[in-house]
N, C-alpha and C positions, 0 to 999 in steps of 0.2 A: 504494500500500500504506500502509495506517496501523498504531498498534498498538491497535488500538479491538478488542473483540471483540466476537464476531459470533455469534450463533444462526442454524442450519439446520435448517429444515424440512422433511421432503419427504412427501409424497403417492402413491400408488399407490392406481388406482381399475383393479381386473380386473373380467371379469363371474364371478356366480358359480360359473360350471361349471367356471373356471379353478384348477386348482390344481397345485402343484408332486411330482416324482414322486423325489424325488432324499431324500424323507425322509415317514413316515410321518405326524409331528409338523408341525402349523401352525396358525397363528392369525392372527387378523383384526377388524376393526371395521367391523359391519356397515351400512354408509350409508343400503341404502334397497334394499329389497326383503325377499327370504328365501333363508336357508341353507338349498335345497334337498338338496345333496348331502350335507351333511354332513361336507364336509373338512375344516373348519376349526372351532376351539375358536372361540367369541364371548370377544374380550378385553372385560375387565368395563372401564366408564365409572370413572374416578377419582373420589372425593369432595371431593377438597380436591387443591388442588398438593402434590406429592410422598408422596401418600398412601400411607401403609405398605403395604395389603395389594397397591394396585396396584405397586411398586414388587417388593415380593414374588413377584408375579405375572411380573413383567416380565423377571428377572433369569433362571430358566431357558429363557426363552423366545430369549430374546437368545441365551444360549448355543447352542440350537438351532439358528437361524436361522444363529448364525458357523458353525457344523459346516456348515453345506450351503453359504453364500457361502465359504469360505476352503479347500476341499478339495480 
């Protein structure tokens, strides 16, 4: 153990017919194909690091997502 700190990353690659049933709300970045289904909101690409409106974007989203991990 140090006291150095540290960034985490993490990744989740579903295919796209995969979506969660536990909330009507989700969203995604889409890698490489198409949003058939239409489940998920396309999360907008950042312009800059820490870019307002993404940052904006991001913060209900969050919320949402805790409502469905923490219930």
């Amino acid at each position: 153990m140090s006291d150095t700190r540290r960034v985490g990353c993490v990744f989740r690659y579903i295919a796209g017919d995969v979506y969660q049933t536990a909330s009507d709300a989700d969203s995604a970045s889409l890698i490489r194909g198409r949003n058939r289904t239409g489940k998920f909101e396309h999360e907008p690409m950042p312009r800059t690091d820490l870019d307002p409106d993404a940052l904006a974007y991001h913060r209900p989203v969050n919320e949402d997502r805790q409502a469905v991990y923490f219930r």
